[in-house]
C-alpha positions in Angstrom: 0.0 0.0 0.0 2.6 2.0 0.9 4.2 2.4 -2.9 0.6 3.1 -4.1 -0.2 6.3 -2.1 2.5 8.8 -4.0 1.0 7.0 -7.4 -2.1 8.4 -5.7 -0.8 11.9 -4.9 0.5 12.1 -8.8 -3.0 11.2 -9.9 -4.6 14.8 -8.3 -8.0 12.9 -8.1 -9.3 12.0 -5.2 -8.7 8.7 -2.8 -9.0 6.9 0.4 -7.3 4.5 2.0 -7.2 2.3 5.1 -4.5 2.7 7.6 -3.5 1.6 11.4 -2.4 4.8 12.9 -0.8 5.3 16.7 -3.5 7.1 19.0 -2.1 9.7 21.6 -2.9 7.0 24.0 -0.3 4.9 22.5 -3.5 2.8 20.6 -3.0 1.2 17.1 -6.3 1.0 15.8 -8.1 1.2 12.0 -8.6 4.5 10.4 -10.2 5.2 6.6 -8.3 8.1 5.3 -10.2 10.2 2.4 -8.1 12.8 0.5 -9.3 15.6 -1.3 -7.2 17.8 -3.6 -7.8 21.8 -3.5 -7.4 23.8 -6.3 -7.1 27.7 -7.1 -8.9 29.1 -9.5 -7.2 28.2 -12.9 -7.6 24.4 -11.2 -4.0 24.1 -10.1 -3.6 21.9 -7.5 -2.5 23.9 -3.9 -3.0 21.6 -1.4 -4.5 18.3 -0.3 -7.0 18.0 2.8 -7.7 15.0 4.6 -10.2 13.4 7.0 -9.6 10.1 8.9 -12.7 8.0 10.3 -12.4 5.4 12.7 -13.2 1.8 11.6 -11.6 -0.7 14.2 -15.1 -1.8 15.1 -15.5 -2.8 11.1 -12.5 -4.3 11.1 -12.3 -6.5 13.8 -16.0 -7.2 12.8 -14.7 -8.5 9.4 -12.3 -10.5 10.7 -14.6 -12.3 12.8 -16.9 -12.6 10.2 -13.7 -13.9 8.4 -13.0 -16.3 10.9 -16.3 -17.4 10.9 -16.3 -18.0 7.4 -12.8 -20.4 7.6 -14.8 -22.5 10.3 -17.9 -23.1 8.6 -15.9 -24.1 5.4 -14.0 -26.3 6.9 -17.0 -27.9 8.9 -18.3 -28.0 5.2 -15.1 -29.6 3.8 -15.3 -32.5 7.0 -18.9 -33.3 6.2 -18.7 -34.3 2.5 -15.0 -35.5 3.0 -16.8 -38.1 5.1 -19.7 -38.6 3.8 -20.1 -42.5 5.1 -19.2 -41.9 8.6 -22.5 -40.4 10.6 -22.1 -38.5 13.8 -22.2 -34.9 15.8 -20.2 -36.1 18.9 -17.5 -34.5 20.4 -15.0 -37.5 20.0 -16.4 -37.9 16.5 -15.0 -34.7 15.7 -12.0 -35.0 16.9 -11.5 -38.6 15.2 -12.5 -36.8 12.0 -10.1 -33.6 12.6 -7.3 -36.2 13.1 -8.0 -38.2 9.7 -7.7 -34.6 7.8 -4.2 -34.2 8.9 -3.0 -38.0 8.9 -4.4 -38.9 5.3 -2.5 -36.2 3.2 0.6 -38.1 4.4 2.6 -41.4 3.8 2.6 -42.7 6.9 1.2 -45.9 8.5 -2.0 -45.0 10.6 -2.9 -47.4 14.0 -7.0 -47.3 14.0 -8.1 -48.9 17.4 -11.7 -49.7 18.8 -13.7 -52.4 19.2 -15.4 -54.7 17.1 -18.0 -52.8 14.9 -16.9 -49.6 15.6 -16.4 -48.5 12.3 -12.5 -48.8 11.6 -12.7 -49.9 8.6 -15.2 -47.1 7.5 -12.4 -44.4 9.0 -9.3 -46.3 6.9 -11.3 -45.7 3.8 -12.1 -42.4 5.0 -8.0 -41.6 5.0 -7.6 -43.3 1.8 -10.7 -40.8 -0.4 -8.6 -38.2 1.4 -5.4 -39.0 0.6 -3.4 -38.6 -2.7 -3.9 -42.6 -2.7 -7.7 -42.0 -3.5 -7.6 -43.0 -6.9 -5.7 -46.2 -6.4 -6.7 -49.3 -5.0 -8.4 -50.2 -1.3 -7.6 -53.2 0.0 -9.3 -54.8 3.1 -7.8 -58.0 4.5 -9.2 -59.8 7.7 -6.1 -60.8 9.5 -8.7 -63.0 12.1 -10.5 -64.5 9.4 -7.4 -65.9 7.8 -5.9 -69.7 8.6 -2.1 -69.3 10.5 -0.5 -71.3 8.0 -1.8 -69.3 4.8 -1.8 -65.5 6.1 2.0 -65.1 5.2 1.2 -66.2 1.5 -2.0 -64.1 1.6 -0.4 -60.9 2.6 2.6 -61.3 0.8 2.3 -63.7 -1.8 4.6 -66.6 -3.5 6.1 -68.0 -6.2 5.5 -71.1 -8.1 6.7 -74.7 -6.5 7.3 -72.6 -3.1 5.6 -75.5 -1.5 3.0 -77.8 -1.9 0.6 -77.1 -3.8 1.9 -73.9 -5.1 1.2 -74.5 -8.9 1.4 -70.6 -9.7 3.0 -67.5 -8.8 0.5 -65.9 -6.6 0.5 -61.7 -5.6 -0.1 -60.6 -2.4 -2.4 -58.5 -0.8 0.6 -55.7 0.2 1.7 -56.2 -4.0 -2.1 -55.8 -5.2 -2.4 -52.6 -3.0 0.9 -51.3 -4.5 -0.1 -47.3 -5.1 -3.0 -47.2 -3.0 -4.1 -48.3 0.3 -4.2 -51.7 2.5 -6.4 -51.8 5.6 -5.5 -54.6 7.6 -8.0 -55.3 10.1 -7.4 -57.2 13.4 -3.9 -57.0 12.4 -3.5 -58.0 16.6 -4.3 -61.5 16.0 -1.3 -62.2 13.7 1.6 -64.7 14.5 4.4 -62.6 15.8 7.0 -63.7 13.2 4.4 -62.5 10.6 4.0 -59.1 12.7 7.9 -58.8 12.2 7.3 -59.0 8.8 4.9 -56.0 8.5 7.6 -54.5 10.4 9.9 -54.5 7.5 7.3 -53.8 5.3 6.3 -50.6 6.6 10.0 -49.5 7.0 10.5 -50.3 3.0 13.5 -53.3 3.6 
């Protein structure tokens, strides 16, 4: 603003501008500044006058209003970011406010809760969000899956590994290469097969 009011002065028209000036209190609040030219008789310009209005109530009105505006959009944005999940709790919110700043990343998110609780609706939640969205989901039911075939399930195997192995055979971790693999009850794993998540998730 500051390079625009000599522009201003040049110009001989008149202009107003807004401007935090010092009371004699030692105050900074708003002013509006309106300037005027004054001109003799043959229209020459001779001097300028000025007048200076007090507007802090209008501006810390519009910053309010401001403010307001920033919440109620991103209320807006949480609602239809998460469409499928259906609540006005407390707790709720804060779940969801947490999912906003966790799903733009790359990094491996915990969900806890009980049984029907919803987890699975809140990973898929963090994957729309993410920049994963258009990529696959995949949901795996560690619990639901036999000991001795959730290593092959998860991570795949090759032809002839053992018995019974008659083709090469992706994983779940390879098919959600790109996108995003919700394991579910991932507590009731083996703990050697835990390890191996381990190294997944660190990239080795």
């Amino acid at each position: 603003m500051a390079g625009e009011v000599p522009s201003k002065f040049e110009s001989e028209c008149p202009f107003e501008i807004e401007t935090r000036l010092r009371r004699k209190d030692g105050q900074y609040r708003w002013f509006l500044a309106r300037f005027n030219p004054i001109r003799d008789e043959q229209g020459r310009l001779t001097r300028w006058y000025a007048a200076a209005t007090d507007i802090e109530d209008r501006k810390q009105a519009e910053q309010q209003l401001q403010n307001e505006n920033v919440a109620l959009r991103e209320e807006i944005d949480t609602a239809s970011m998460f469409e499928e999940i259906v609540g006005s709790s407390p707790s709720l919110h804060a779940v969801l406010s947490l999912l906003s700043k966790v799903a733009p990343t790359d990094s491996t998110v915990l969900i806890t809760g009980e049984t029907g609780t919803g987890k699975e609706l809140v990973a898929r939640a963090v994957h729309k969000r993410s920049h994963r969205s258009s990529r696959v989901f995949v949901s795996v039911n560690c619990a639901a899956i036999p000991r001795d075939l959730i290593a092959s399930e998860l991570f795949g195997h090759e032809k002839g590994a053992f018995t019974g192995a008659t083709h090469r055979r992706p994983g779940r971790f390879e098919l959600a290469e790109g996108g995003t693999i919700f394991l579910d009850e991932v507590g009731e794993l083996p703990a050697e097969t835990q390890i191996a998540l381990l190294r997944v998730s660190a990239g080795t």
